[in-house]
VEXDO-984363 format. One line per 2 residues: for each residue x, y, z of C-alpha. Coordinates in pm, whole numbers, plus 50000, padded with zeros to 5 digits. Layout:
BEGIN
X Y Z | ...;
END
This chain:
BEGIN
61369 91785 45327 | 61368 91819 44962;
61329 91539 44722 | 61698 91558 44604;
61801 91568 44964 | 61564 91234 45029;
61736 91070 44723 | 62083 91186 44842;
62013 90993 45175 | 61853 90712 45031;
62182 90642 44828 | 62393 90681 45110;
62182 90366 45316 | 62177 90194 44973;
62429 89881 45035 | 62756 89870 44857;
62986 89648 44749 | 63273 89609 44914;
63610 89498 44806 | 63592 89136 44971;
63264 89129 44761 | 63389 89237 44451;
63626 88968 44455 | 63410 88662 44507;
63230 88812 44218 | 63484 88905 44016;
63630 88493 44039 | 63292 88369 44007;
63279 88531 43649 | 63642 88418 43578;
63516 87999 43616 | 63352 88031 43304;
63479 87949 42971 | 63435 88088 42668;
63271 87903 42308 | 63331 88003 41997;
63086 88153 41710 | 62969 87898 41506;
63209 88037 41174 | 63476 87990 41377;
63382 87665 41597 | 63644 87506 41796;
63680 87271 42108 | 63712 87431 42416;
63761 87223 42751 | 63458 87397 42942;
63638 87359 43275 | 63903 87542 43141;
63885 87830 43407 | 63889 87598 43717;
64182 87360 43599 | 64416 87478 43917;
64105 87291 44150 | 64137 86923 44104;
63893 86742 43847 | 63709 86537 44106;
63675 86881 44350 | 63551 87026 44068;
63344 86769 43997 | 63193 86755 44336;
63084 87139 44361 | 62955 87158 44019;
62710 86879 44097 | 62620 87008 44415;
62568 87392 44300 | 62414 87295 43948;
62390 86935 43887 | 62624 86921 43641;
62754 86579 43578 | 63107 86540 43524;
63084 86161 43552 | 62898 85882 43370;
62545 85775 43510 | 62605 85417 43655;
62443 85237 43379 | 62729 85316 43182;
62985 85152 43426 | 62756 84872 43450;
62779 84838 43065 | 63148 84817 43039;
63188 84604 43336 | 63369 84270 43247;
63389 84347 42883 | 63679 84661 42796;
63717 84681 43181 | 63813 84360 43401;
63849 84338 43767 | 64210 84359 43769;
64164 84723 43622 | 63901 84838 43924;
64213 84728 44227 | 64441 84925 44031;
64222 85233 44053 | 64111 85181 44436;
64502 85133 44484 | 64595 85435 44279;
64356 85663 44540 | 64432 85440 44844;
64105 85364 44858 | 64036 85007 45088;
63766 84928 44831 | 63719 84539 44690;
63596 84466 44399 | 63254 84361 44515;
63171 84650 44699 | 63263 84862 44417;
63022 84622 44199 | 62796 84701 44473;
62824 85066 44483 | 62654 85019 44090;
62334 84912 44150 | 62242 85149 44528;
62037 85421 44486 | 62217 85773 44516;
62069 85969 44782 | 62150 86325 44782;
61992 86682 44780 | 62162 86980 44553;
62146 87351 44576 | 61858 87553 44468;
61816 87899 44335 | 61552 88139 44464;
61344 88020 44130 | 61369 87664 44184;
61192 87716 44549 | 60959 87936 44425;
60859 87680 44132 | 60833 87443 44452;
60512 87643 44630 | 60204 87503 44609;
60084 87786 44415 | 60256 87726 44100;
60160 87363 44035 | 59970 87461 43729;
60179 87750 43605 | 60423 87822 43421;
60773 87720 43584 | 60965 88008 43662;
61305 87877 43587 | 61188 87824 43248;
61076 88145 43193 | 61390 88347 43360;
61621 88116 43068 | 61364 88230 42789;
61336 88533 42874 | 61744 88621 42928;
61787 88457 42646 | 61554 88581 42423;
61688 88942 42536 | 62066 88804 42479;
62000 88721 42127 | 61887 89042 42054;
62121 89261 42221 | 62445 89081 42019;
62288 89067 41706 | 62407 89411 41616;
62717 89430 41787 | 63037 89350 41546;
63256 89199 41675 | 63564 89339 41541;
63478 89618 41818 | 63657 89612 42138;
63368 89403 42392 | 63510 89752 42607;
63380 89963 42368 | 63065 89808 42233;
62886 89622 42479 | 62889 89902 42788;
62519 89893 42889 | 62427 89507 42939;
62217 89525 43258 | 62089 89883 43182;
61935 89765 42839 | 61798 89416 43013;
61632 89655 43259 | 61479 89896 43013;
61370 89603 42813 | 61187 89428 43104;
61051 89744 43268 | 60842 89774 42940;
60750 89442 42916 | 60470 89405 43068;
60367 89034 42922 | 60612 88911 43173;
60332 88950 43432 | 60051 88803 43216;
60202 88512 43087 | 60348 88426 43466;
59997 88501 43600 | 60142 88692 43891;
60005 89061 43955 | 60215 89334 44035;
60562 89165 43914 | 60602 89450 43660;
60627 89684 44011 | 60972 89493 44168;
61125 89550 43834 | 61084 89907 43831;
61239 89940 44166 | 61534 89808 44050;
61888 89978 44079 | 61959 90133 43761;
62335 89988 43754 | 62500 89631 43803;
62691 89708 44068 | 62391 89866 44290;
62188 89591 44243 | 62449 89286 44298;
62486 89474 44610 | 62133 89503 44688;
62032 89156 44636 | 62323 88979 44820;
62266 89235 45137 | 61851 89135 45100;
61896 88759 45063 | 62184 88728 45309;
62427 88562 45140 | 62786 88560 45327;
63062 88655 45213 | 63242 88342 45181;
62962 88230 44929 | 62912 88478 44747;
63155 88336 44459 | 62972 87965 44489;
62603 88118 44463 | 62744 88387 44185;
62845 88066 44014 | 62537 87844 44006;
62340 88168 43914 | 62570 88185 43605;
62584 87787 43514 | 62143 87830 43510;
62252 88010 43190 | 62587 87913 43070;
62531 87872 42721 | 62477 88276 42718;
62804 88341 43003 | 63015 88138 42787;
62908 88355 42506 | 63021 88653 42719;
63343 88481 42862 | 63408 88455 42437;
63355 88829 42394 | 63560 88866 42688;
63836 88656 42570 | 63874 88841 42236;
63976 89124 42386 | 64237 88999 42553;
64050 89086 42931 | 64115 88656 43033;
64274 88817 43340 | 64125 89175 43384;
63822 89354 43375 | 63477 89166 43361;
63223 89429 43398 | 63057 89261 43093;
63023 88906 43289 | 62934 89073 43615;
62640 89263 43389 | 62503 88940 43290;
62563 88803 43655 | 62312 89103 43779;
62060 89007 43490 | 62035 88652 43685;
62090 88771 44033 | 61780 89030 43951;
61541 88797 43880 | 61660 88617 44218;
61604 88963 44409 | 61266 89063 44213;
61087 88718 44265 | 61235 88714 44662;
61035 89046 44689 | 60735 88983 44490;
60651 88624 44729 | 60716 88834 44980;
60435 89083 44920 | 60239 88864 44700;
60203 88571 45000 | 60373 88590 45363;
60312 88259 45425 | 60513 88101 45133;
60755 88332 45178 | 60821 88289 45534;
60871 87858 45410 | 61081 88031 45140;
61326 88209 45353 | 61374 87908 45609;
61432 87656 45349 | 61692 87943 45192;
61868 88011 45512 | 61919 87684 45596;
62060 87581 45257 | 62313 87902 45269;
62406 87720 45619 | 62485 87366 45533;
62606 87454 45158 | 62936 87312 45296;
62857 87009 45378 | 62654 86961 45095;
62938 86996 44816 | 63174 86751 45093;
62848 86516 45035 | 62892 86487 44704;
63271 86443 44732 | 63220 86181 44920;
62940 85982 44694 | 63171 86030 44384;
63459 85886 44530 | 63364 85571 44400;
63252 85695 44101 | 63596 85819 44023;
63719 85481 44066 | 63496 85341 43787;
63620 85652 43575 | 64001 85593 43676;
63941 85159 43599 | 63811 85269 43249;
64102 85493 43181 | 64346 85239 43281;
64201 84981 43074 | 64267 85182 42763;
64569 85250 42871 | 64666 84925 42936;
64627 84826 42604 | 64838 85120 42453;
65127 85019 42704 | 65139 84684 42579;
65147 84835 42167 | 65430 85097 42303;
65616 84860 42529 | 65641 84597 42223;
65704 84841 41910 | 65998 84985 42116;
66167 84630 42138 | 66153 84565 41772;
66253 84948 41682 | 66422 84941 41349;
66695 85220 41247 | 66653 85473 41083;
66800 85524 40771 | 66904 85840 40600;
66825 85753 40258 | 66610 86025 40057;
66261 85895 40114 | 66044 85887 39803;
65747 86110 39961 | 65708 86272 40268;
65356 86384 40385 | 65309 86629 40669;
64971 86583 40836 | 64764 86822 41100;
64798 86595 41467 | 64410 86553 41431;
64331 86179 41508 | 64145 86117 41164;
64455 86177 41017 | 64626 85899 41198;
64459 85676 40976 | 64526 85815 40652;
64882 85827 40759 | 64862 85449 40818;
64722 85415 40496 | 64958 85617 40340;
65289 85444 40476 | 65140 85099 40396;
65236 85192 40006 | 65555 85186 40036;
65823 85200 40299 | 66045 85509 40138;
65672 85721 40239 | 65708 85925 40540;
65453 86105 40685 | 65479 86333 41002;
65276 86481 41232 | 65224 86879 41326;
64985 87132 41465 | 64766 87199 41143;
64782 87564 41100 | 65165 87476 41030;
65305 87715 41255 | 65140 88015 41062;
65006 88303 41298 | 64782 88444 41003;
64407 88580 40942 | 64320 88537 40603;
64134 88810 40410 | 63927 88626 40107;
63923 88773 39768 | 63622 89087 39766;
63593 89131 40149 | 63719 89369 40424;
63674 89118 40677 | 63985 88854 40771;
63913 88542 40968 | 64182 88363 41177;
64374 88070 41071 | 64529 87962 41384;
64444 87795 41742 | 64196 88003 41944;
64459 88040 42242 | 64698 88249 41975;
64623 88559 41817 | 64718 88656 41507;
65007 88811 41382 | 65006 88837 40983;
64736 88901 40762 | 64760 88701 40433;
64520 88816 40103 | 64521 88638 39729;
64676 88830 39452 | 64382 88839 39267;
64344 88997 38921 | 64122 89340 38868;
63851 89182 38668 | 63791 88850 38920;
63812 89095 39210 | 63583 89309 39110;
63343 89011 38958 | 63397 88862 39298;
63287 89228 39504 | 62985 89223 39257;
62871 88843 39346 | 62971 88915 39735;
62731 89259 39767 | 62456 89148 39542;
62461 88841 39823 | 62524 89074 40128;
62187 89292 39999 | 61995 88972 39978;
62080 88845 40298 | 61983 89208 40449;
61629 89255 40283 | 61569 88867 40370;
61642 88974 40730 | 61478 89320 40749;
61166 89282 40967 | 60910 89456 40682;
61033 89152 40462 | 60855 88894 40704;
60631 88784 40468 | 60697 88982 40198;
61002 88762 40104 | 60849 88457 40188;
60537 88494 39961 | 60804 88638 39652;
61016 88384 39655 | 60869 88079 39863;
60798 87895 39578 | 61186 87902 39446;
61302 87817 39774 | 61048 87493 39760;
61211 87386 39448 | 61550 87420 39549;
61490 87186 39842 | 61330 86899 39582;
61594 86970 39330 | 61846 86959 39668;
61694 86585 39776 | 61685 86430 39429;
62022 86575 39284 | 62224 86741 39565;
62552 86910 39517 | 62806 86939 39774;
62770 87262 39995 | 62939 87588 39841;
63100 87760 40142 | 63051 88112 40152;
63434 88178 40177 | 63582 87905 40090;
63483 87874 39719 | 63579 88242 39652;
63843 88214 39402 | 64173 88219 39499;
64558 88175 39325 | 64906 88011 39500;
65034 88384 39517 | 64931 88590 39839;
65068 88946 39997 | 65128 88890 40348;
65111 89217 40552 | 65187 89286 40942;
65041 89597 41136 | 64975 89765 40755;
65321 89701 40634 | 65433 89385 40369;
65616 89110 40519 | 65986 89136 40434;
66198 88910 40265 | 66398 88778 40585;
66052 88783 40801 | 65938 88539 40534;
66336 88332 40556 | 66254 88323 40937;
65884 88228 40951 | 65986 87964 40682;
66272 87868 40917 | 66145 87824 41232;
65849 87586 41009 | 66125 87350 40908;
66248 87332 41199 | 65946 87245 41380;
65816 87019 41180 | 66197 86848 41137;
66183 86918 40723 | 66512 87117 40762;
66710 86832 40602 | 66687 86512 40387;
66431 86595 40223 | 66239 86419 39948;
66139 86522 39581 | 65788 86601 39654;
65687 86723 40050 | 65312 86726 40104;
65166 86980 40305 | 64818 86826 40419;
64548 87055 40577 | 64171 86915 40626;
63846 87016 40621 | 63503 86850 40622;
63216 86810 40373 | 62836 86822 40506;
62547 87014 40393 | 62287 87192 40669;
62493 87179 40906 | 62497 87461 41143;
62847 87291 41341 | 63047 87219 40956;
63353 87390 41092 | 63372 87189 41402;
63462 86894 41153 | 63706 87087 41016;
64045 87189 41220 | 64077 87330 41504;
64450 87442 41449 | 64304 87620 41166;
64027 87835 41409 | 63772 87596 41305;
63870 87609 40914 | 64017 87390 40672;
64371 87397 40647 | 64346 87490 40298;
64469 87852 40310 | 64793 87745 40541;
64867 87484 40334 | 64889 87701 40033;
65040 87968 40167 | 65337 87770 40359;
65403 87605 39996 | 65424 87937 39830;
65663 88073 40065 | 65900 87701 40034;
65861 87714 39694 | 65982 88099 39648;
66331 88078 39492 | 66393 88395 39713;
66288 88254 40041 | 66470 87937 39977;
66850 88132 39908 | 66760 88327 40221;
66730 87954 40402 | 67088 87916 40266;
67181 88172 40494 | 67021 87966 40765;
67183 87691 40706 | 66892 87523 40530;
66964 87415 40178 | 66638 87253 40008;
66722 87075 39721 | 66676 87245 39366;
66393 86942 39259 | 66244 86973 39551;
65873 87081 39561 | 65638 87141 39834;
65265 87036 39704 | 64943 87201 39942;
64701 86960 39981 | 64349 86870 40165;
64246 86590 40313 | 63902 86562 40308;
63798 86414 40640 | 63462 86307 40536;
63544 86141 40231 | 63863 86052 40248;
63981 86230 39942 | 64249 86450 39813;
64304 86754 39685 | 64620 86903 39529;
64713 87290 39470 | 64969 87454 39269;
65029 87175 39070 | 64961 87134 38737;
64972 86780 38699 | 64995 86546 39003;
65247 86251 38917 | 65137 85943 38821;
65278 85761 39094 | 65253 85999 39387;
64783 85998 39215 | 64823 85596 39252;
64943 85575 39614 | 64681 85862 39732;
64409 85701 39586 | 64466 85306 39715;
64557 85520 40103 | 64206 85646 40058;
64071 85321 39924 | 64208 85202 40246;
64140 85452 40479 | 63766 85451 40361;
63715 85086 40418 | 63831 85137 40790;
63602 85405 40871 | 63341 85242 40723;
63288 84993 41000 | 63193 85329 41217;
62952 85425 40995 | 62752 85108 40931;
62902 85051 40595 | 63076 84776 40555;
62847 84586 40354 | 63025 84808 40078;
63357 84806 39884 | 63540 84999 39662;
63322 85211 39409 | 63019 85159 39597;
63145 85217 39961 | 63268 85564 39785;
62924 85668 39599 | 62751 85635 39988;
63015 85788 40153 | 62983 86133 39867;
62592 86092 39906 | 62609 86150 40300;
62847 86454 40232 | 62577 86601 40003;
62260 86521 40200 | 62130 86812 40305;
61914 86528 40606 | 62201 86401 40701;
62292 86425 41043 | 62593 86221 41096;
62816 86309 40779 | 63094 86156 40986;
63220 86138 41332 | 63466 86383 41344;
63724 86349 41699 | 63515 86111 41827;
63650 85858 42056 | 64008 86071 42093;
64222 85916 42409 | 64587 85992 42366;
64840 86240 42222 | 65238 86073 42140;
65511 86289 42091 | 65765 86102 41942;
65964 86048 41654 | 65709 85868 41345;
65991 85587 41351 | 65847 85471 41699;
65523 85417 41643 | 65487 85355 41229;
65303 85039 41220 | 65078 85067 41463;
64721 85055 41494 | 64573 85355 41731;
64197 85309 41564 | 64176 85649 41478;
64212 85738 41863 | 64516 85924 41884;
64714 86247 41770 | 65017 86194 41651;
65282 86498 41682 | 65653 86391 41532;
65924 86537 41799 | 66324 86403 41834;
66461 86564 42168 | 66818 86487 42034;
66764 86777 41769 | 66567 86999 42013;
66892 87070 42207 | 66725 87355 42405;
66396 87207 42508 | 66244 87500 42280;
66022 87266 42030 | 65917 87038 42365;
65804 87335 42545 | 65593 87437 42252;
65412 87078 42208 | 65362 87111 42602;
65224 87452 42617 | 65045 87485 42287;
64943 87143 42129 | 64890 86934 42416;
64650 87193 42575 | 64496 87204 42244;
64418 86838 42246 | 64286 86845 42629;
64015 87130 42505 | 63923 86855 42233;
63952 86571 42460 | 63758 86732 42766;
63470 86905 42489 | 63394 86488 42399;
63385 86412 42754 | 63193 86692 42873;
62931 86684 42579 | 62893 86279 42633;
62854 86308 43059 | 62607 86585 43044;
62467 86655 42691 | 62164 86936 42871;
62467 87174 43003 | 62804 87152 42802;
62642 86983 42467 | 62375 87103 42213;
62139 86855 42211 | 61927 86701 41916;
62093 86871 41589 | 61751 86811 41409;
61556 87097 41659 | 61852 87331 41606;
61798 87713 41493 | 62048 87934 41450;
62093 88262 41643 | 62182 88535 41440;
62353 88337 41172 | 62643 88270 41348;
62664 88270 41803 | 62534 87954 41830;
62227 87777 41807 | 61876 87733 42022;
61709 87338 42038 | 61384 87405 41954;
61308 87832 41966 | 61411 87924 42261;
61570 87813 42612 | 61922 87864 42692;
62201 87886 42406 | 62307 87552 42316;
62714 87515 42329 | 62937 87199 42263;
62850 86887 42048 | 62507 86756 41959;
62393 86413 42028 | 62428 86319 41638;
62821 86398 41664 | 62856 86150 41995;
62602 85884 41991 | 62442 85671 41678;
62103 85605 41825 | 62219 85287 42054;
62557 85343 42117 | 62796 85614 42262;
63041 85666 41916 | 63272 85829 42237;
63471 85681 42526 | 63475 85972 42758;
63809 85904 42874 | 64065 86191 42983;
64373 86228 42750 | 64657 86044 42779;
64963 86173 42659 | 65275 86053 42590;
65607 86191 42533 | 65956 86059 42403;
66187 86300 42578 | 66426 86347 42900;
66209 86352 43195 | 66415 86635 43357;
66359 86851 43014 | 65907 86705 43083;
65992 86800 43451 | 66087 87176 43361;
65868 87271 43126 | 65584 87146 43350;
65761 87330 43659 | 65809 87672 43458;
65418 87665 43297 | 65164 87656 43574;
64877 87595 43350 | 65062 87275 43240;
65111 87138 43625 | 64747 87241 43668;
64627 87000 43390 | 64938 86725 43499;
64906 86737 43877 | 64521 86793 43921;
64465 86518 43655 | 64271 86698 43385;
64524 86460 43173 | 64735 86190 43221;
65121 86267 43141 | 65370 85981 43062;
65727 85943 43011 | 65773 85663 42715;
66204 85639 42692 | 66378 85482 42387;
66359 85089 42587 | 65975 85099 42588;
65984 85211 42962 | 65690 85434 43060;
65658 85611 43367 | 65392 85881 43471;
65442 86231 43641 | 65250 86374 43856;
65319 86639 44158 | 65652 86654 43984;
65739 86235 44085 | 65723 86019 43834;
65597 85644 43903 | 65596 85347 43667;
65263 85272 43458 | 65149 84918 43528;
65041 84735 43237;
END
């Protein structure tokens, strides 16, 4: 028989997958969710993919398949016990889950030892043998090592490619990479290792076949093992799932996922084989203890079910405690409603939902009561991706579940653009010969020396951080464009439209109409545009701000409106604006002069607004001037790692008119998003909030929890170790290891206390309950996140009465 006939035959015996098998792998890859670059940062709820499971079932396998923890340690419970959460709290949660659990036994269940076993990978057994005590763990060196290879394999690959189209050969280039690495086997101390990789299938598929037929995993596991292989590295599979999401493949094809699922599976499959020649005897302890965890793997998640149960109890007690106290503000405010009038109020201020903003918009109101302010998704209902002054390259301006629709670039005149190309390329060329491998330490000894002065001149006279894009110049007139072609004249009288309408601008309106975006000031500070707003793609608002005004302000647009039946008032002007989130300040656009009046009450809201969020930052031994210099110093200081604390400590989301709830003190806790049902006579604007904002806020809500109950899997760790991979996909903690996703401790915790409650969002709504009922009927990824209790869902009515749906019955909230 002929070596081509040998081969032939050897394929045909080769294991395949089959389609049963192709689906448990194809779902494993679909349970992980995506993160963002770090340009473009925004929350993400990381159990995004598995929201149609329940939270606590979640919970349960997660821990049991990768020790993930989706709850609080104990200590925590232990510290809020009897201070923010009182007994009376802990019944109502055993009652809510029919649980026969007292008080005391539930005290009880805080200070026994948990006693528990997890699952293990193939690594984790083999870093158990005797024969590894003194080397090099192998888990360690399978992250390292995928990740090292990661990094390099994206750093070239632009993303404005399709993922289909530019990232075909993951697993082939991991192989080729490793088959010629042969410090693998020296640095590991194992002989012959280099062998099992060159046996390898050549293609994913073969080898996800091979290893599942060699280490017998059934079929009804595959998805569950497939899983905890990809969690060992899911700061790299969420990278993936990103790429993946981009290209609109959510649903579809994963062959890039299941690629990096065979780069972990194969290092499962080589190390199985390599104990296996290397040392019978361990491996024969090996494939026991692996057998008889594939057959009680079962009963193992159930186990953990069962020991969290409890846990869940504490979680639910905390939750209701906060709640409880936002009843009682809701229940009383709703008593003592006033009525509205429909006198032209003197300002009216239209703010992003983002909780920082609910204090400025206290602030705000308290200087006079003709001030409105309202509440709205910051991106303003604008589907654009702005194209800056000098570049090719557009970046998106809207929430990362939207894609965009209209491209918006400055009018810019020919002697700034082409200054501004000049600046931009002479930049770009630096950048490249800074990063060119023969510049090592050729750029280093050139210009070391200027770089060491720039950090002294940087400590003893810093200047706030020039963003790359954001400081380009730019005017109040832009070309919007869609699929090549200029935006009409009526597209712009619709999109304009459908804004006012929205945002409930489309009558009374008053002389001058804020349009607020925000953004954040902080200098070295590889997660900036996480402070800034997530409506926005993880940018300021600055660019929708500006170019909503332009397009209320355009005589043109506004006769179109006419036509509408939307008459803005000839003295009426719409002002862009930014509120600085870090400093508190403001800053107007196309506007030569601001008024006089309209400068005094922005300056004493920001006065104000400053003084409250001082007490967060340990400043309150300051006032006034003072309080203002240390506030700008921490935005400048290039050591600074807490320049402010962004959405920390978010809890609840209230739909409902500003009239309801003006006056009120939410702490900085909660977004506010203005909504009347009685001028939302088709349910249209509800279903939007439902299916748009509010899962919006539960990605920011559950990115908080997730980052405060396990900081090692779905945070980044200590900010101060960070490097940056590739100036832009995330960041490593220290030089290596795993990349780091979510927040860093610096954003959550202020060296003795969690600056967090990881509570799950409540949300509130001031609308029918048949009109909450149908939306959440008709939009199954809302019921997923109502009924499986990813977030808490309320009904508040116009009498203060607030009831809470869930499995489509709604029961009334105790107080």
């Amino acid at each position: 028989m002929t070596s081509a006939q040998l081969a032939s035959q050897a394929q045909a015996l080769a294991p395949h997958l089959n389609e049963s098998q192709i689906t448990q792998l194809r779902q494993a890859c679909e349970r992980i969710a995506p993160t963002w670059p770090l340009d473009e940062l925004i929350a993400v709820n990381p159990w995004w993919e598995m929201r149609h499971h329940h939270f606590s079932d979640v919970s349960a396998k997660l821990t049991a398949l990768t020790q993930v923890n989706c709850l609080m340690p104990k200590s925590y419970y232990q510290s809020v016990w009897m201070e923010s959460l009182q007994p009376q709290h802990l019944s109502q949660a055993a009652q809510e889950v029919d649980a026969d659990l007292s008080v005391e036994s539930l005290e009880r269940y805080l200070l026994e030892d948990d006693e528990y076993t997890h699952w293990h990978n193939v690594s984790d057994f083999v870093d158990s043998g005797r024969d590894r005590k003194y080397k090099m763990a192998w888990r360690d060196e399978i992250t390292h090592q995928i990740s090292q290879f990661c990094a390099d394999f994206f750093r070239e690959k632009p993303l404005s490619e399709s993922y289909a189209n530019t990232y075909q050969g993951l697993y082939s280039s991991w192989l080729a990479s490793t088959r010629s690495d042969k410090g693998i086997e020296i640095l590991m101390a194992e002989n012959g290792l280099t062998e099992q990789f060159l046996d390898l299938p050549d293609s994913a598929e073969d080898l996800l076949a091979e290893a599942l037929a060699g280490l017998g995993v059934p079929a009804h596991q595959i998805g569950d093992y497939s899983h905890a292989l990809l969690m060992d590295v899911n700061g790299w599979a969420s990278w993936v799932a990103y790429l993946k999401w981009q290209d609109g493949l959510q649903q579809h094809d994963n062959q890039l996922m299941l690629d990096f699922l065979a780069i972990r599976m194969a290092w499962e499959w080589v190390l199985w084989r390599h104990q296996k020649n290397s040392d019978r005897s361990v491996f024969n302890e090996l494939k026991v203890m692996w057998r008889h965890q594939l057959t009680i793997l079962p009963k193992l998640i159930e186990t953990h079910k069962e020991s969290q149960s409890k846990a869940w109890v504490w979680q639910r007690a905390a939750e209701i405690a906060y709640q409880s106290q936002l009843h009682q503000q809701l229940q009383h405010v709703s008593s003592a409603k006033k009525t509205q009038t429909e006198s032209q109020p003197l300002l009216q201020a239209a703010f992003c939902i983002d909780v920082r903003s609910e204090v400025m918009r206290r602030a705000l109101e308290a200087q006079h009561p003709d001030i409105e302010t309202l509440g709205f998704a910051g991106f303003f209902g604008l589907p654009i991706e702005f194209q800056p002054t000098g570049s090719e390259v557009a970046r998106p301006q809207l929430p990362g579940l939207l894609k965009s629709a209209i491209r918006v670039r400055p009018i810019t005149e020919s002697t700034t653009l082409i200054a501004t190309e000049q600046k931009l390329n002479k930049k770009a060329r630096w950048i490249e010969w800074g990063n060119a491998p023969p510049a090592t330490f050729s750029m280093v000894e050139s210009v070391g020396l200027m770089y060491a002065f720039k950090l002294l001149r940087n400590s003893l006279f810093p200047e706030e951080h020039a963003h790359p894009i954001n400081n380009l110049p730019m005017q109040d007139d832009f070309e919007l464009s869609q699929d090549g072609e200029p935006v009409s004249l009526q597209q712009k009288v619709e999109l304009a439209a459908g804004i006012l309408k929205a945002m409930g601008l489309d009558k009374n309106l008053a002389k001058h109409v804020m349009l607020v975006g925000h953004g954040s000031s902080s200098c070295n500070n590889p997660h900036a545009a996480g402070l800034d707003c997530g409506a926005c793609g993880g940018q300021t608002g600055e660019v929708n701000v500006r170019v909503l005004a332009y397009l209320l302000n355009d005589p043109q647009v506004r006769q179109g409106l006419v036509n509408q039946g939307m008459t803005i008032p000839e003295d009426t002007q719409f002002i862009a604006a930014m509120h600085n989130t870090t400093t508190d300040e403001f800053t107007c656009y196309g506007i030569d002069q601001v008024p006089n009046e309209l400068q005094c009450w922005l300056e004493q809201a920001t006065t104000l607004a400053r003084q409250e969020r001082a007490t967060r930052l340990g400043l309150t031994h300051l006032h006034g001037q003072a309080l203002h210099q240390s506030i700008k110093r921490r935005a400048k200081d290039w050591s600074q790692v807490r320049p402010e604390w962004g959405l920390s400590n978010n809890a609840a989301f209230i739909v409902a008119p500003r009239s309801r709830t003006r006056g009120l003190d939410f702490e900085g806790r909660t977004f506010l998003h203005d909504y009347d049902y009685e001028q939302d006579t088709d349910n249209s604007l509800l279903t939007l909030i439902m299916t748009a904002p509010m899962v919006v806020t539960n990605w920011i809500n559950l990115q908080y929890y997730a980052s405060v109950c396990d900081n090692h899997i779905y945070g980044s760790g200590n900010k101060v170790l960070h490097n940056v991979v590739d100036g832009g996909i995330g960041v490593f903690e220290g030089n290596g290891g795993d990349l780091r996703i979510g927040l860093p401790m610096q954003s959550l915790h202020d060296g003795e206390n969690w600056m967090h409650e990881p509570l799950r969002l409540s949300v509130y709504i001031d609308a029918p309950k048949e009109a909450i009922e149908r939306v959440a009927k008709e939009h199954e990824a809302v019921r997923n996140l109502i009924d499986n209790e990813w977030l808490y869902l309320f009904h508040w009515d116009r009498n203060g009465h607030i009831q809470r749906l869930r499995n489509l019955e709604w029961k009334d909230a105790s107080v």
